[in-house]
MINUDREN-387229 format. One line per 8 residues: number of its first residue (from 1); for each residue z negated, x negated, y negated of C-alpha. Coordinates in pm, 1 decimal. Each point is the difference from the previous one (the first is absolute). Example, Ala and Ser with C-alpha at 12.3 -4.5 7.8 and 13.67 -1.06 7.14 Angstrom:
<rs>
1	-780.0,-1230.0,450.0; 66.0,-137.0,-344.0
</rs>
This chain:
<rs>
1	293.7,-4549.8,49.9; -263.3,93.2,220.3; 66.1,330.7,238.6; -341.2,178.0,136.1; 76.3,221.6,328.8; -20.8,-31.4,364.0; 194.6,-252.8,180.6; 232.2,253.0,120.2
9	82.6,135.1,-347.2; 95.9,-375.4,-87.2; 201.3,-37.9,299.3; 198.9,302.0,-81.0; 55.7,-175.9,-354.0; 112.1,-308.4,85.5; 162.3,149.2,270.7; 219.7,227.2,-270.6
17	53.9,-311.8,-255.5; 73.0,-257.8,271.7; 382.9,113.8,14.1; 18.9,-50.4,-377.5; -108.1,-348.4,46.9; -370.5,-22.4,-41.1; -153.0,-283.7,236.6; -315.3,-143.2,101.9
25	-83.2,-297.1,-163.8; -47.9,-240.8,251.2; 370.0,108.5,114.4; 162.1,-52.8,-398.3; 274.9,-313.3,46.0; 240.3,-112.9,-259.9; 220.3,162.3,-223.5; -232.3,315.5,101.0
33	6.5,280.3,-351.1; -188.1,312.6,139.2; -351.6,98.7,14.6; -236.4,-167.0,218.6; -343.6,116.4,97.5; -354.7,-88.2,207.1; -220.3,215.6,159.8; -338.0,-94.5,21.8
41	-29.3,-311.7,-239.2; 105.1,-9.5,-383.0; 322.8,-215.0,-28.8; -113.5,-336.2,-189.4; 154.7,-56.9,-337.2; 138.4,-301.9,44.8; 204.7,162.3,277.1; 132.2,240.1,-261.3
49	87.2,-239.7,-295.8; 184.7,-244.7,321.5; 226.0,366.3,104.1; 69.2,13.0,-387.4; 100.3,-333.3,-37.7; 204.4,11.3,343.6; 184.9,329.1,-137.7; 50.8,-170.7,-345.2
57	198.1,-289.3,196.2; 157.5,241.5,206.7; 147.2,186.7,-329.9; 131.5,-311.3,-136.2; 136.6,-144.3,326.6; 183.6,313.3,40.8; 159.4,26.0,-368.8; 105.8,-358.9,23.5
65	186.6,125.7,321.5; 148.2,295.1,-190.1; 92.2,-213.6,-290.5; 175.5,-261.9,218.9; 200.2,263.7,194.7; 74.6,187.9,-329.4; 114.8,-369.5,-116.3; 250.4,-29.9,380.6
73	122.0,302.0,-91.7; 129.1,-20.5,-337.8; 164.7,-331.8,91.3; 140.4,152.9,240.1; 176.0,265.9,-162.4; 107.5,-260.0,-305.0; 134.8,-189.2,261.7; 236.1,318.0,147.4
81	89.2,42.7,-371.5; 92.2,-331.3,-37.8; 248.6,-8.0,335.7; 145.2,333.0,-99.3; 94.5,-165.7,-328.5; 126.8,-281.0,133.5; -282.1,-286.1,-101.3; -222.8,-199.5,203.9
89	-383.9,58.3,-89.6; -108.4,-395.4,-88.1; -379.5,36.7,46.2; -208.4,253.9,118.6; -181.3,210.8,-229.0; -337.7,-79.0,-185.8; -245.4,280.7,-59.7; -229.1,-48.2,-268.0
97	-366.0,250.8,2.6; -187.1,-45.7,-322.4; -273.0,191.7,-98.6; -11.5,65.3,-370.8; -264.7,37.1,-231.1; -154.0,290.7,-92.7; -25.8,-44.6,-346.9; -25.5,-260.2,-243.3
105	-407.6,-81.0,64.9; 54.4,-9.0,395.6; -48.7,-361.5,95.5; -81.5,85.8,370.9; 168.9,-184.9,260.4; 335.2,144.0,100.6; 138.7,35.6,317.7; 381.6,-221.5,7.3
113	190.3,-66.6,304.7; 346.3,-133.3,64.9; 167.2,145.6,320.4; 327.1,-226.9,98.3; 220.0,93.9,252.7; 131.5,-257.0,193.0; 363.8,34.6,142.1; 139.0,-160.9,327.9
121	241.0,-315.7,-59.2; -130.1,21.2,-370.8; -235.7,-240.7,-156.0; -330.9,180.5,-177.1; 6.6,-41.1,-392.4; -247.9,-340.6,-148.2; -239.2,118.2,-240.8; 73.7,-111.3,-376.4
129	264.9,-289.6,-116.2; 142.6,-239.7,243.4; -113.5,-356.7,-25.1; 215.5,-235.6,-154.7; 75.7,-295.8,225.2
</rs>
């Protein structure tokens, strides 16, 4: 977006926005999800698809964080069930994210993750059978 007025009438802009988050470009670091502006020069394209990309990583390294706290917490709280029942929890719990399809002609990659949590003094699960000697 281009914005014609004196410099002054820009300052006072960026000046109101800045507290909301917009930054110069030259100042944008990582994990950075506002606006960010130049004055003076067009901002380059491939500087815009890399703060896309950076914000698309950022998204899913913060939902993986989410989903592994979400995954804590409910073994957490199965665990308090357990003690208040009197059982011991074996093996921590085992969260399972699938995305499904949309319908029946959808053969688009899908999005599948398996979050384990892994308790202290308690071996993590194997994947699949065990091996027979």
């Amino acid at each position: 977006m281009e914005v014609n007025g004196t410099a002054e009438e820009i300052g006072h802009i960026i000046k109101q926005h800045e507290i909301y988050g917009m930054m110069e470009v030259t100042k944008v670091k990582k994990g950075f999800g506002g606006i960010a502006y130049r004055v003076g020069t067009p901002i380059s394209i491939e500087a815009i698809e890399h703060g896309l990309e950076q914000r698309d990583q950022e998204l899913i390294d913060r939902a993986l964080e989410a989903r592994k706290i979400t995954a804590v917490a409910a073994d957490q709280m199965i665990s308090t069930k357990a003690q208040e029942m009197g059982l011991k929890q074996r093996t921590g719990l085992e969260v399972e994210v699938v995305e499904e399809k949309k319908n029946a002609g959808d053969n688009e990659p899908k999005f599948e993750q398996t979050i384990e949590v892994v308790r202290e003094g308690i071996a993590p699960r194997g994947r699949g059978r065990p091996r027979k000697p």
